[in-house]
C-alpha positions in Angstrom: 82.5 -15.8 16.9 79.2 -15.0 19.2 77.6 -17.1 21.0 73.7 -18.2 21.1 72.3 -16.5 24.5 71.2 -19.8 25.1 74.4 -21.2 25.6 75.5 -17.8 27.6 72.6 -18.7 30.4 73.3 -22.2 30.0 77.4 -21.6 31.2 76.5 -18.8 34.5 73.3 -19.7 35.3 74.0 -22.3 38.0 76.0 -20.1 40.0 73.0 -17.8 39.6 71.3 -19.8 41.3 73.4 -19.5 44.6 73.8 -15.9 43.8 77.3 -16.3 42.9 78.2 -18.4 46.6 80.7 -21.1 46.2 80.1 -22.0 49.6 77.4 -22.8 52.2 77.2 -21.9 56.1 76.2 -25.5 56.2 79.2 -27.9 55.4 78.6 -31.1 53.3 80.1 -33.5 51.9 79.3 -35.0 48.5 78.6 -37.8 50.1 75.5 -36.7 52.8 72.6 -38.2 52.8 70.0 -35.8 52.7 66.0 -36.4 52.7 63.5 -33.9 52.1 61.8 -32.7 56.0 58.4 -32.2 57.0 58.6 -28.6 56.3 60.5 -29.1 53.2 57.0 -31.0 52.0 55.0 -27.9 52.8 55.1 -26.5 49.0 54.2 -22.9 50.9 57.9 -23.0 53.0 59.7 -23.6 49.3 60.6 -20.2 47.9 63.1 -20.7 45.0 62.3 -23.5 42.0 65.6 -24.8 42.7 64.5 -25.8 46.7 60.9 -26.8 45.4 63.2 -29.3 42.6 65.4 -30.6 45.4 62.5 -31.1 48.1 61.1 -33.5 45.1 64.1 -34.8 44.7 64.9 -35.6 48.1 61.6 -37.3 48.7 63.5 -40.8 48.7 67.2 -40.5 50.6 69.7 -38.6 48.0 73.8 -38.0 48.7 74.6 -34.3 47.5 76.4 -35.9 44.6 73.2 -37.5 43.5 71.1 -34.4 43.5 74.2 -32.4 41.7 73.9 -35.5 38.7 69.6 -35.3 38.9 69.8 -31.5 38.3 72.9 -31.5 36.1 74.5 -28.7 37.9 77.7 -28.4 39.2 78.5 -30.2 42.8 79.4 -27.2 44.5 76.1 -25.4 43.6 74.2 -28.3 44.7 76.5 -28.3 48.0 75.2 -24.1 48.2 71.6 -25.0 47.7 71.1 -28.0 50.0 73.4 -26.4 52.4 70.9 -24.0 52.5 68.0 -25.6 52.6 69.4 -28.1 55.5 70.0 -24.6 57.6 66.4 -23.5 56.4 65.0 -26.9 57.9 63.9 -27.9 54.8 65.8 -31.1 54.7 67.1 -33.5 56.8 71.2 -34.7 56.8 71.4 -38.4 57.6 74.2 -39.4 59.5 77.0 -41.4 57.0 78.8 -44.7 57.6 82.0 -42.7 58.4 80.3 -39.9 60.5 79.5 -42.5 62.6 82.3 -45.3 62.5 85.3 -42.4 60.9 86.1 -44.9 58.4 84.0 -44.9 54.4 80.9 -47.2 53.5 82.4 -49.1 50.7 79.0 -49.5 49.3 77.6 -46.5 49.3 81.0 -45.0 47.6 80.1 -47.6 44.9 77.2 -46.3 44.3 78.1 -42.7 44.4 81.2 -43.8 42.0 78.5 -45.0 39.9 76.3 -42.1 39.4 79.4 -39.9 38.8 80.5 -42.2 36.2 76.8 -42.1 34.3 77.1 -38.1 33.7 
């Protein structure tokens, strides 16, 4: 049995996209509240189509699991690719609930429970 190289690019090319990372230098949770920057609005400082997809994304206030669902890839490749673009200074991480307090927003866990659950 072959497969259709359209179902070949569909299966690697998410991790592709973070050339093959699993991991960022910027550690988030799935729960971060990101929002797209000044610079991040500046189409000129977006390289990849991933960053300019994000950056559009992240236009209105996004937790890492959102964008992962909006994109339909993987969480930890949307971890990579807003990890990097947070280091890049192309988006902004927002403070959480339990950054601040150590203990979880019950809401906004509902909500990301939510969006996990519509995949």
């Amino acid at each position: 049995m072959s497969l259709d190289p359209e179902e070949v690019t569909s299966l690697v090319r998410p991790y592709a996209r973070t050339g093959g990372r699993t991991t960022s230098d910027y550690d988030l949770a799935l729960e971060a509240l990101v929002s797209t920057s000044e610079l991040g609005l500046d189409r000129n400082a977006l390289g990849q189509p991933e960053h300019q997809s994000i950056a559009s994304l992240c236009q209105d206030v996004r937790s890492v699991a959102e964008v992962a669902a909006l994109l339909s890839v993987p969480l930890g490749v949307a971890r990579v690719l807003v990890g990097d673009m947070a280091a890049l200074g192309l988006l902004v991480v927002h403070p959480t609930a339990s950054a601040q307090t150590g203990q979880p927003d019950v809401a906004f866990l509902e909500r990301v429970l939510d969006g996990l659950r519509r995949l």
